[in-house]
C-alpha positions in Angstrom: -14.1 33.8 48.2 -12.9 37.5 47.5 -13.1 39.1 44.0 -12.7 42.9 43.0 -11.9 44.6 40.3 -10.1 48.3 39.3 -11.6 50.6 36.9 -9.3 53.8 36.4 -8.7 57.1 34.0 -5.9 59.0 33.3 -4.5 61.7 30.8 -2.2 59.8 28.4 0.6 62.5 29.1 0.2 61.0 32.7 0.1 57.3 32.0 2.9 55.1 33.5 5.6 54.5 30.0 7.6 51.6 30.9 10.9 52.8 29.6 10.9 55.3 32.5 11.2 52.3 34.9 14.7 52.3 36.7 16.6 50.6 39.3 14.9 50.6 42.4 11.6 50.4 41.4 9.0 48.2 42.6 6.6 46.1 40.3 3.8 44.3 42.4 2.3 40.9 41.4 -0.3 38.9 42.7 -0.8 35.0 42.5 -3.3 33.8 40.4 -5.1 30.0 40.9 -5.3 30.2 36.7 -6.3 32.3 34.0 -9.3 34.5 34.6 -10.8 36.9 32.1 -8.2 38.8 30.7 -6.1 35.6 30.4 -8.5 33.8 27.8 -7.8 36.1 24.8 -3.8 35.0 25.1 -5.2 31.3 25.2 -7.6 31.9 22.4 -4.7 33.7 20.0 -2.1 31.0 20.9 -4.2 27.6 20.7 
């Protein structure tokens, strides 16, 4: 098994807005088996 996790901080002014995205730009996703924790909160609202 492998797990991690991120924490971060930032200045607001700093954070990433998506309406500056543009062509050419890369957006990373990962796989996931199911939902894990931050996926139960959308099940929760919707069912």
């Amino acid at each position: 098994d492998l797990a991690g996790f991120c924490v971060g901080m930032g200045e607001e002014a700093t954070l990433f807005d998506p309406a500056d995205a543009r062509p050419g730009d890369v957006l990373i996703g990962l796989r996931s088996t199911g939902l894990h924790s931050n996926g139960f909160s959308l099940v929760r609202a919707a069912f």
